[in-house]
PDB file with one MODEL, atoms N, CA, C and O in Angstrom:
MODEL        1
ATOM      1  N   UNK A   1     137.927 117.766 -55.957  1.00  0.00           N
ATOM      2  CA  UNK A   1     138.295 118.813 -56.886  1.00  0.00           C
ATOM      3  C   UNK A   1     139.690 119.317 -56.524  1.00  0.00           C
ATOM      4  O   UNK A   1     140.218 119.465 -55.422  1.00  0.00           O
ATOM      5  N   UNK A   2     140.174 119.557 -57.864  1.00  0.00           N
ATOM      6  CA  UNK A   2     141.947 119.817 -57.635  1.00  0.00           C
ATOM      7  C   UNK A   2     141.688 121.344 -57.853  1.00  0.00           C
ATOM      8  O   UNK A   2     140.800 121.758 -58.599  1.00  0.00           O
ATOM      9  N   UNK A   3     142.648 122.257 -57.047  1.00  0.00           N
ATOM     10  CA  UNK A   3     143.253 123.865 -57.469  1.00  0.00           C
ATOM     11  C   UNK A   3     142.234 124.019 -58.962  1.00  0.00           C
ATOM     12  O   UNK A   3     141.223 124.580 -59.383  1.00  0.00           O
ATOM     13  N   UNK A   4     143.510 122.923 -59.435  1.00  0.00           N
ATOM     14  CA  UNK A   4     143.597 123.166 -61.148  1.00  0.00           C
ATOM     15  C   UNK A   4     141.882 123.292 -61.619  1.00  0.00           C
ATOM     16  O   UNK A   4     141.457 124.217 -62.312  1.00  0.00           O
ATOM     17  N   UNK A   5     141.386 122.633 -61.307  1.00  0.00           N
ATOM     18  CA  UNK A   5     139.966 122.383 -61.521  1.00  0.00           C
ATOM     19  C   UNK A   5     139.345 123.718 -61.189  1.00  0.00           C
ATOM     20  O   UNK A   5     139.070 124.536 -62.066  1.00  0.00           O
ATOM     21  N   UNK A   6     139.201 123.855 -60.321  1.00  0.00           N
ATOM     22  CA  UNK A   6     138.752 125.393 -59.099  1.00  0.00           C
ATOM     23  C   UNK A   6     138.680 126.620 -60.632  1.00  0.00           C
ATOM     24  O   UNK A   6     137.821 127.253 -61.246  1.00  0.00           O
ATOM     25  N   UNK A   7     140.394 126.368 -60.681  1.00  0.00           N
ATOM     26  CA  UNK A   7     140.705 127.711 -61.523  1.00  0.00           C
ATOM     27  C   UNK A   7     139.942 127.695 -63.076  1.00  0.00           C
ATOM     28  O   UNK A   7     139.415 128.673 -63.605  1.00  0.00           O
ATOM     29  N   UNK A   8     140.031 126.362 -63.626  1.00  0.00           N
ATOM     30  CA  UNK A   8     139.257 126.412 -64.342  1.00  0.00           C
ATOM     31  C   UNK A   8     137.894 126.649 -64.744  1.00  0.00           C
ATOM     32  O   UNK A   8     137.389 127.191 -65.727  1.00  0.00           O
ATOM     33  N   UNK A   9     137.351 125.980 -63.504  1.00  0.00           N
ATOM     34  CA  UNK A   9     135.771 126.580 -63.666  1.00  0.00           C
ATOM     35  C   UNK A   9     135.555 128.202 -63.223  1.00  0.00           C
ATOM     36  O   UNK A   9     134.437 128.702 -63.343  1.00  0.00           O
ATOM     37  N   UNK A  10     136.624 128.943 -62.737  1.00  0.00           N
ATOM     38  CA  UNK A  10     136.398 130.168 -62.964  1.00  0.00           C
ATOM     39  C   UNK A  10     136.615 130.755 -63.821  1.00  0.00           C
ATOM     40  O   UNK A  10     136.104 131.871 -63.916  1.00  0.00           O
ATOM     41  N   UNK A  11     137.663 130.150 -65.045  1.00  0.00           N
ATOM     42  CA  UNK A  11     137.594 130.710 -65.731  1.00  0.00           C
ATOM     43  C   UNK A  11     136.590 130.539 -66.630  1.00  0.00           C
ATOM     44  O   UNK A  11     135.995 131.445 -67.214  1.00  0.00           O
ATOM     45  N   UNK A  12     136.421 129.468 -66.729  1.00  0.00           N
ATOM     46  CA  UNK A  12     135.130 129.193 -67.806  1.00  0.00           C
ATOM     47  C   UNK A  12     133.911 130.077 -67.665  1.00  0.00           C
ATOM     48  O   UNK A  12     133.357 130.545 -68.660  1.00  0.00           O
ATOM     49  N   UNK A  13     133.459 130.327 -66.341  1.00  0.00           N
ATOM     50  CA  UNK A  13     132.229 130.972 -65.862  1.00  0.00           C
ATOM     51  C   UNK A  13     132.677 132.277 -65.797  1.00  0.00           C
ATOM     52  O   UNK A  13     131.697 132.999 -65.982  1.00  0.00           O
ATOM     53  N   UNK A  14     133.655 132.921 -65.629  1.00  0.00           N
ATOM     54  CA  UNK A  14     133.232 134.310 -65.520  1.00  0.00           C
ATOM     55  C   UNK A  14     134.769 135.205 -66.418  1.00  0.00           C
ATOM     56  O   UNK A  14     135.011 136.408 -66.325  1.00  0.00           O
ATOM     57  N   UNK A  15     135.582 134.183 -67.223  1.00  0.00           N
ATOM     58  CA  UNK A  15     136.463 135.093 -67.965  1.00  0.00           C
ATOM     59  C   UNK A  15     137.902 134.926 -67.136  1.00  0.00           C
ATOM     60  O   UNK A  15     138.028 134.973 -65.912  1.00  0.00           O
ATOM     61  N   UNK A  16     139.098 134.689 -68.261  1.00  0.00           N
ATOM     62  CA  UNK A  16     140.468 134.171 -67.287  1.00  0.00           C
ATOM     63  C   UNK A  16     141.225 135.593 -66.731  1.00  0.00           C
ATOM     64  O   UNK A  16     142.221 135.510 -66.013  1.00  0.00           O
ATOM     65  N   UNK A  17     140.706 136.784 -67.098  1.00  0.00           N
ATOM     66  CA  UNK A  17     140.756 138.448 -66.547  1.00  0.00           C
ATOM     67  C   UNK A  17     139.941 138.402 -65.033  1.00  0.00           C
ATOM     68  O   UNK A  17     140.631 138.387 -64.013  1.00  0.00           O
ATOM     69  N   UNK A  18     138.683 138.384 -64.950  1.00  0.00           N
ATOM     70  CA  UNK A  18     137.830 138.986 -64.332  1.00  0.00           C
ATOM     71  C   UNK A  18     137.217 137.728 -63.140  1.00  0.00           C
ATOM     72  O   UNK A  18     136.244 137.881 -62.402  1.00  0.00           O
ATOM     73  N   UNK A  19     138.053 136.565 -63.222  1.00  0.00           N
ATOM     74  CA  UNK A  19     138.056 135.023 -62.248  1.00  0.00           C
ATOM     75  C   UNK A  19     138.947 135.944 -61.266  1.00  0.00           C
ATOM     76  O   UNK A  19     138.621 136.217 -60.111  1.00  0.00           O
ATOM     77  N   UNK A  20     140.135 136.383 -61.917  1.00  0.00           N
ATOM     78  CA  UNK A  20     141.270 136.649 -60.907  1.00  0.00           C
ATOM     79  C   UNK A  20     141.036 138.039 -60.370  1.00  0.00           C
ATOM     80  O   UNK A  20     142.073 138.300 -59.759  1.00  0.00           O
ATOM     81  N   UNK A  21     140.221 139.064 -60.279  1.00  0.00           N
ATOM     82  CA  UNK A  21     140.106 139.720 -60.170  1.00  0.00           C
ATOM     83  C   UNK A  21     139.121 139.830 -58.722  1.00  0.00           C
ATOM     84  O   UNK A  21     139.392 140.554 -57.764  1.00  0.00           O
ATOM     85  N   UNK A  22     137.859 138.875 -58.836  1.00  0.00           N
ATOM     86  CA  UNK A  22     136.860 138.460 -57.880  1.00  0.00           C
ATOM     87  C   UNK A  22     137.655 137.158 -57.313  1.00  0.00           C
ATOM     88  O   UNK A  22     137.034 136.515 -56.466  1.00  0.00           O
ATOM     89  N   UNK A  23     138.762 136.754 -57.619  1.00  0.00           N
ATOM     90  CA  UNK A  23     138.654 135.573 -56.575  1.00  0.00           C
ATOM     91  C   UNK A  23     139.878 136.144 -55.422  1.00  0.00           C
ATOM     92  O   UNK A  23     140.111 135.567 -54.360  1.00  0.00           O
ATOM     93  N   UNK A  24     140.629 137.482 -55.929  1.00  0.00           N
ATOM     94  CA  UNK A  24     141.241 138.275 -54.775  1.00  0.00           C
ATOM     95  C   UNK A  24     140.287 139.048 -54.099  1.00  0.00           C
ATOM     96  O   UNK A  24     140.223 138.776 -52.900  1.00  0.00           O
ATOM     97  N   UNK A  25     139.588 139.855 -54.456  1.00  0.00           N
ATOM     98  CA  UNK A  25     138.634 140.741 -53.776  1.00  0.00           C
ATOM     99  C   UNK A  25     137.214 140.556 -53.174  1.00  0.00           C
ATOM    100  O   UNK A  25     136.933 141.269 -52.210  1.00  0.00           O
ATOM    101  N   UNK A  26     136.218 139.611 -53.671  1.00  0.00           N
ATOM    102  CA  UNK A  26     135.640 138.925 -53.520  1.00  0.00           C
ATOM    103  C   UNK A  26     135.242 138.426 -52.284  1.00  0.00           C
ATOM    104  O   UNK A  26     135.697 137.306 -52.053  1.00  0.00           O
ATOM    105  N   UNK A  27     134.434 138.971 -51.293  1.00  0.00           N
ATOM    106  CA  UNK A  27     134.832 138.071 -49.601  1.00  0.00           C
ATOM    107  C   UNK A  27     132.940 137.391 -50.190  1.00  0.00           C
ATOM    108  O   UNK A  27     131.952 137.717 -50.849  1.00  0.00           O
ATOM    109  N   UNK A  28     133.497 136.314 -49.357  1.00  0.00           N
ATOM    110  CA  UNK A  28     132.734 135.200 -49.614  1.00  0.00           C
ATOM    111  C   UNK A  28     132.631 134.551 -47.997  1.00  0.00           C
ATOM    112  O   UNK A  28     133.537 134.229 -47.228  1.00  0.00           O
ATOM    113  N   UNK A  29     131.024 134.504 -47.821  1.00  0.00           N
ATOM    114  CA  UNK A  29     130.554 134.324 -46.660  1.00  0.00           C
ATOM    115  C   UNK A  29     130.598 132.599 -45.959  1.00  0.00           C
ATOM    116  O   UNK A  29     130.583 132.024 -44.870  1.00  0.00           O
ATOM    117  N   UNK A  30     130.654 132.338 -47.295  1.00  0.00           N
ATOM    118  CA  UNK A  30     130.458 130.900 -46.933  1.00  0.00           C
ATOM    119  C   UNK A  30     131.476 129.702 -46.462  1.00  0.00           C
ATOM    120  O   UNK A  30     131.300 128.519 -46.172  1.00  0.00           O
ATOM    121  N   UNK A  31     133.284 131.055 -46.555  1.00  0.00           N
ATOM    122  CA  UNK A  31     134.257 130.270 -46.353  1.00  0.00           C
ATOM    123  C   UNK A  31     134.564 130.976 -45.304  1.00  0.00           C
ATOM    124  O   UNK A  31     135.794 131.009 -45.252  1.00  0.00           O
ATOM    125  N   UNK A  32     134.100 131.569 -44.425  1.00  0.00           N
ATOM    126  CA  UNK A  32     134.434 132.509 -43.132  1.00  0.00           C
ATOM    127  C   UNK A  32     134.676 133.747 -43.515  1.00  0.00           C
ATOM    128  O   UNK A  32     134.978 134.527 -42.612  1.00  0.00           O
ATOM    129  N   UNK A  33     134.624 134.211 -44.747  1.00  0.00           N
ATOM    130  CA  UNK A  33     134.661 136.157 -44.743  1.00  0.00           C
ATOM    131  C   UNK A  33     135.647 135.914 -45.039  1.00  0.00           C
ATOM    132  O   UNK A  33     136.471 136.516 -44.350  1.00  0.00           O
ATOM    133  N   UNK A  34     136.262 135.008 -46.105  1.00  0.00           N
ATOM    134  CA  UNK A  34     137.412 135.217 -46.622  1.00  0.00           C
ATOM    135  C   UNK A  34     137.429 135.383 -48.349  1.00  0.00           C
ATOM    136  O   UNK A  34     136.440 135.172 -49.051  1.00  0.00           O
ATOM    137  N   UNK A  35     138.282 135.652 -48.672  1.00  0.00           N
ATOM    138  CA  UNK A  35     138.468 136.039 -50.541  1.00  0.00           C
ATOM    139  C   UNK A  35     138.776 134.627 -50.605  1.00  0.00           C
ATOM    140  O   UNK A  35     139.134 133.977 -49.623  1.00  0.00           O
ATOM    141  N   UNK A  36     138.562 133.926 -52.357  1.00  0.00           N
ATOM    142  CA  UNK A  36     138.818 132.745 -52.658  1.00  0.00           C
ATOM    143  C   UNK A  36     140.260 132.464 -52.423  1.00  0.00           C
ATOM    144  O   UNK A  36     140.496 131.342 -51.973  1.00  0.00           O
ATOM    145  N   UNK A  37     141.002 133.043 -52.578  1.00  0.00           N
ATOM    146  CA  UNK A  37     142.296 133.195 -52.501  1.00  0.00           C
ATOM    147  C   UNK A  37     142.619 133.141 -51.233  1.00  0.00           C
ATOM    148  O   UNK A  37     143.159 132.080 -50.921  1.00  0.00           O
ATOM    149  N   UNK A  38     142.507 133.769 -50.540  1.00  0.00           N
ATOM    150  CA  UNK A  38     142.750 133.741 -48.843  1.00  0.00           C
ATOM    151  C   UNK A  38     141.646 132.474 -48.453  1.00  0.00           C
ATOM    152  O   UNK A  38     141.997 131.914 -47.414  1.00  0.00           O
ATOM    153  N   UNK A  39     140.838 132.103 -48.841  1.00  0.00           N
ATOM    154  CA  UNK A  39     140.325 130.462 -48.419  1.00  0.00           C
ATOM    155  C   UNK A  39     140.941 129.520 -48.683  1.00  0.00           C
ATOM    156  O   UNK A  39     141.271 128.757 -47.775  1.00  0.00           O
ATOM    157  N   UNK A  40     141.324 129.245 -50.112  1.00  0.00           N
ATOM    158  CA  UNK A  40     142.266 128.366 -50.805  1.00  0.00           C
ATOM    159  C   UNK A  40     143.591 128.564 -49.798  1.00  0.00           C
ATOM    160  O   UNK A  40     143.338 128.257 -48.633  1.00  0.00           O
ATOM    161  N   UNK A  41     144.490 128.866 -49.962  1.00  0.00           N
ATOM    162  CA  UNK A  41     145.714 129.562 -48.991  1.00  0.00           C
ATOM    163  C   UNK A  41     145.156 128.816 -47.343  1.00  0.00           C
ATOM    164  O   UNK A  41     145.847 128.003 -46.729  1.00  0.00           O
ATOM    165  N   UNK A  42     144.006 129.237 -46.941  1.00  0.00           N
ATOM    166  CA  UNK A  42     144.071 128.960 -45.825  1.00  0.00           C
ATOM    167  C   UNK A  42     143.610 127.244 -45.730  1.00  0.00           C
ATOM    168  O   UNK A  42     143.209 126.669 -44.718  1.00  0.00           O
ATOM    169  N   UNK A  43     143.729 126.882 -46.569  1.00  0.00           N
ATOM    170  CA  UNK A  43     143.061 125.348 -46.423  1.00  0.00           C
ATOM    171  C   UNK A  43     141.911 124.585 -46.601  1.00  0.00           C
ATOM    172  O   UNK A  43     141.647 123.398 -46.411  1.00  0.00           O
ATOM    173  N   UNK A  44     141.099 125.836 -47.135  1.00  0.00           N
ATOM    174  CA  UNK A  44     139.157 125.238 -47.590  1.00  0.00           C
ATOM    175  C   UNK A  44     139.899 124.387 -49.072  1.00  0.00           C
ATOM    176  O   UNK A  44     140.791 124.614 -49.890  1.00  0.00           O
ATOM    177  N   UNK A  45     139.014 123.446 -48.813  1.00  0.00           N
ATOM    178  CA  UNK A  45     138.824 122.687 -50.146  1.00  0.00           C
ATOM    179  C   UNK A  45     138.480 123.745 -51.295  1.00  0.00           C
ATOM    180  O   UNK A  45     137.861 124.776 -51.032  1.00  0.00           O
ATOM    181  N   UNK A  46     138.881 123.455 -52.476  1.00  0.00           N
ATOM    182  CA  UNK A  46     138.779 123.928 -53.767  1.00  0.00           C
ATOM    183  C   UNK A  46     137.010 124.075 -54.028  1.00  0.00           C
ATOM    184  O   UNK A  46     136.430 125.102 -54.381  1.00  0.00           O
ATOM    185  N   UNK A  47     136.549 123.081 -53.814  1.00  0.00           N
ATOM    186  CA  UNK A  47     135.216 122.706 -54.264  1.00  0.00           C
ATOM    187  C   UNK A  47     134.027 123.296 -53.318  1.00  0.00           C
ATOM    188  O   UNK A  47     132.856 123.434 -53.670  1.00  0.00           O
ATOM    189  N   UNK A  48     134.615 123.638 -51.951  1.00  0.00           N
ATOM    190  CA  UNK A  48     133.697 124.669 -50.913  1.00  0.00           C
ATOM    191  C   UNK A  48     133.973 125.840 -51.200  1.00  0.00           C
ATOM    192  O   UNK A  48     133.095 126.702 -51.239  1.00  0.00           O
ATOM    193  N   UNK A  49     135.458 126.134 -51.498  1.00  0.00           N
ATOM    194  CA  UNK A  49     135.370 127.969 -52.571  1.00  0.00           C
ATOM    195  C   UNK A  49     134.311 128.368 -53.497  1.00  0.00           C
ATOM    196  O   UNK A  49     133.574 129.350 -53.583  1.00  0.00           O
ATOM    197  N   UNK A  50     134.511 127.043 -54.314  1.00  0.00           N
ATOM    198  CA  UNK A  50     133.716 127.518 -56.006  1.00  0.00           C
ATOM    199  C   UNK A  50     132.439 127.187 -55.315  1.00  0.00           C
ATOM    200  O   UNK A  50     131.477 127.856 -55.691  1.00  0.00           O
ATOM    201  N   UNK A  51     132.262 126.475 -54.569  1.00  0.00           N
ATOM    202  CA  UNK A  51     130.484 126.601 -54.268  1.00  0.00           C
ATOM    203  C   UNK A  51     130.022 128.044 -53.402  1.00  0.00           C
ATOM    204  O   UNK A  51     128.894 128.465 -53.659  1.00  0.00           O
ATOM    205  N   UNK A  52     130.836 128.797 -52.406  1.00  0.00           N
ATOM    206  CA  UNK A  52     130.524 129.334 -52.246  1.00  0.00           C
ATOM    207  C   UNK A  52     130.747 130.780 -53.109  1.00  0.00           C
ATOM    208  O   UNK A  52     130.177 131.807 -52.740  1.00  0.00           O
ATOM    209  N   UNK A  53     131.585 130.755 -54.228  1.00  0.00           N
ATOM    210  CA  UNK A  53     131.523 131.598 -55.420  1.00  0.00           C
ATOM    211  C   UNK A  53     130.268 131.659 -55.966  1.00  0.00           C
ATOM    212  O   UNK A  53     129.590 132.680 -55.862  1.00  0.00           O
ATOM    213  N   UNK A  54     129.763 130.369 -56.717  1.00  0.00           N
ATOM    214  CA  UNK A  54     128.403 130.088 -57.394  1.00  0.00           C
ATOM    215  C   UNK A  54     127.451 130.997 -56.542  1.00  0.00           C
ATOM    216  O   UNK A  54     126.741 131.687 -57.274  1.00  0.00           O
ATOM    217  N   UNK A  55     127.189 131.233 -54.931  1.00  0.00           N
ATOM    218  CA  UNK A  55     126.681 131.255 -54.372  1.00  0.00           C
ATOM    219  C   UNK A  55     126.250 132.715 -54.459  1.00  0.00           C
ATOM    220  O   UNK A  55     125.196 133.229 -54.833  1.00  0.00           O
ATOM    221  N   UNK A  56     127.463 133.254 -53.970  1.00  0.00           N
ATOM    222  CA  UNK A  56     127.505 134.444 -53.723  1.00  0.00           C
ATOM    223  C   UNK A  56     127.224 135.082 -55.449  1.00  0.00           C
ATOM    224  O   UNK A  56     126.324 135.916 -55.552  1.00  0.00           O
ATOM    225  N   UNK A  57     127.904 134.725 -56.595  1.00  0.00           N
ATOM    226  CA  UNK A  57     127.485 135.150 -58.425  1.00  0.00           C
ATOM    227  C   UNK A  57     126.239 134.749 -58.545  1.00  0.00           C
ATOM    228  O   UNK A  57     125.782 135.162 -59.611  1.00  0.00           O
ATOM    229  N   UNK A  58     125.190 133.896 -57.710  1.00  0.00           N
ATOM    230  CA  UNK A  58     124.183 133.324 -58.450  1.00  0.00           C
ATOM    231  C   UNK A  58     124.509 132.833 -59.638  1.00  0.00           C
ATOM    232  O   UNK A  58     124.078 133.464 -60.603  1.00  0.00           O
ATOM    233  N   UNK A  59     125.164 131.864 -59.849  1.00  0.00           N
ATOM    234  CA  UNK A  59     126.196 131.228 -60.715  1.00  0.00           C
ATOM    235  C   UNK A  59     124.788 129.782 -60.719  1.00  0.00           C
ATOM    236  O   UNK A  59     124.702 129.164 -59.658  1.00  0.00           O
ATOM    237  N   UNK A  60     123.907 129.397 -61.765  1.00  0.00           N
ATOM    238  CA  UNK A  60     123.237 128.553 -62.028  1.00  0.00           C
ATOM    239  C   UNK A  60     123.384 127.226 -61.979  1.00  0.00           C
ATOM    240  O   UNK A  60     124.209 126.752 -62.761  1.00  0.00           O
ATOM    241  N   UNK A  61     122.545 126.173 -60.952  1.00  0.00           N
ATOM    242  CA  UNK A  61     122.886 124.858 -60.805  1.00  0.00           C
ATOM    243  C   UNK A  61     123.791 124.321 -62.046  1.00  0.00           C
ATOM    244  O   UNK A  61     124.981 124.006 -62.007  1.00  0.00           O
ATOM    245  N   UNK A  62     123.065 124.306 -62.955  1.00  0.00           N
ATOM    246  CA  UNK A  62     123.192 123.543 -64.651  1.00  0.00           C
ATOM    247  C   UNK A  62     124.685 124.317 -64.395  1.00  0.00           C
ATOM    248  O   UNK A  62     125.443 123.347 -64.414  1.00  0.00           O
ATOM    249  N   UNK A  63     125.418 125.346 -64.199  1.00  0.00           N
ATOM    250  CA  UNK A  63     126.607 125.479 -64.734  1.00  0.00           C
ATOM    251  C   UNK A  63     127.362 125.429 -63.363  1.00  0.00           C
ATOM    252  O   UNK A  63     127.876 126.445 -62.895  1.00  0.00           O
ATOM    253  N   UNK A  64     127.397 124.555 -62.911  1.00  0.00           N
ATOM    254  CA  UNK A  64     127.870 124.903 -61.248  1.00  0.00           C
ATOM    255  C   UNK A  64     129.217 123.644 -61.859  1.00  0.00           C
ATOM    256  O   UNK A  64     130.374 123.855 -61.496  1.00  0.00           O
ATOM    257  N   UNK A  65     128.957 122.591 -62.632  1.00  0.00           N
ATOM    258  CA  UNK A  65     129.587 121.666 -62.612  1.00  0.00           C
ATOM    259  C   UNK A  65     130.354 121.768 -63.720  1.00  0.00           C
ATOM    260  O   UNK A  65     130.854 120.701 -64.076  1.00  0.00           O
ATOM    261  N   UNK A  66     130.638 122.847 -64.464  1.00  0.00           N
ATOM    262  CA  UNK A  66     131.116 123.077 -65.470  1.00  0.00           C
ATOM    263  C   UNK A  66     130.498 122.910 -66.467  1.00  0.00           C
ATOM    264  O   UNK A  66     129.421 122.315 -66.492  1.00  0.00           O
ATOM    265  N   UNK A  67     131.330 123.636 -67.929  1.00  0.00           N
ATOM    266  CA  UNK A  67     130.519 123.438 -69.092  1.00  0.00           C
ATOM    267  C   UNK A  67     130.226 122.684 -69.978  1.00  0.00           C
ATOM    268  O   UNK A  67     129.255 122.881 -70.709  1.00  0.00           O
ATOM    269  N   UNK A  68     131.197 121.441 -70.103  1.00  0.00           N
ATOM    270  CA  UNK A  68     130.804 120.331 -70.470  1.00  0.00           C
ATOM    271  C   UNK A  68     130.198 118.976 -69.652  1.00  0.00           C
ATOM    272  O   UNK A  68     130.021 117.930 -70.277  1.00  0.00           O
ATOM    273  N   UNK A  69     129.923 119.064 -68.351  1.00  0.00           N
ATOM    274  CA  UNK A  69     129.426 118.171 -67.417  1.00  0.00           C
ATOM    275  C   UNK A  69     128.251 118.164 -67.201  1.00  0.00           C
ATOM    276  O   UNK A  69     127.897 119.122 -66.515  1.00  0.00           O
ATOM    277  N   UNK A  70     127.353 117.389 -67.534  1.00  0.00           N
ATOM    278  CA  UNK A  70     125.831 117.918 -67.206  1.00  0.00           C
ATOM    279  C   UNK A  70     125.150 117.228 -65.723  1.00  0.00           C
ATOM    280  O   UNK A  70     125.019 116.022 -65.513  1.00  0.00           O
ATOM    281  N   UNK A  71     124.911 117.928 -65.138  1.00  0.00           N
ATOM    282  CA  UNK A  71     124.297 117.439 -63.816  1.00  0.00           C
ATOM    283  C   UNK A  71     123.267 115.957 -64.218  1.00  0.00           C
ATOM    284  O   UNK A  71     122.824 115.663 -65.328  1.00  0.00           O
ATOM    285  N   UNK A  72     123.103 115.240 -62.981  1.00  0.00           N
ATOM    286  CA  UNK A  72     122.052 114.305 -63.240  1.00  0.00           C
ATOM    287  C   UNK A  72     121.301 114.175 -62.920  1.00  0.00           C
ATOM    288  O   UNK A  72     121.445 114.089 -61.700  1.00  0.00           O
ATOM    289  N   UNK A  73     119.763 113.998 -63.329  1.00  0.00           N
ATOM    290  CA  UNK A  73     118.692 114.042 -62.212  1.00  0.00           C
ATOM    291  C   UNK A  73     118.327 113.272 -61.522  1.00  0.00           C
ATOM    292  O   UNK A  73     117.980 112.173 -61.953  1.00  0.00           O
ATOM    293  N   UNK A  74     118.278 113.589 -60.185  1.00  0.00           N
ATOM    294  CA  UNK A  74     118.105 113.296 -58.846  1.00  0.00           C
ATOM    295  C   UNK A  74     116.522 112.539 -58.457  1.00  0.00           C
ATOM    296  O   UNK A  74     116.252 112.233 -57.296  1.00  0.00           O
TER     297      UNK A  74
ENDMDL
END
């Protein structure tokens, strides 16, 4: 997963206002107690941010992969 990607599925899931709003303030446990922004910046992959976003929003499997991508069953 690219940046570009990252940013997009936040915006898709939670609004291109209110992505940027939680992905500065936002501390997120799953990237060391850092904001998405200060994870990204510090070098976490794009795709361990937004998972630990989903995580922390209870952000739903089915939309974890975006909105036109449909998961496959396993």
């Amino acid at each position: 997963m690219r940046a570009s990607d990252f940013w997009r599925l936040m915006d898709d899931e939670f609004g291109a206002g209110y992505s940027r709003v939680l992905a500065n303030s936002l501390v997120l446990a799953g990237v060391g107690g850092r904001t998405a922004v200060e994870a990204l910046a510090s070098g976490y992959q794009p795709r361990e941010v937004w998972l630990a976003m989903c995580e922390v929003q209870d952000v739903p499997p089915e939309r974890r992969l975006g909105r036109d991508i449909k998961p496959t069953a396993n």
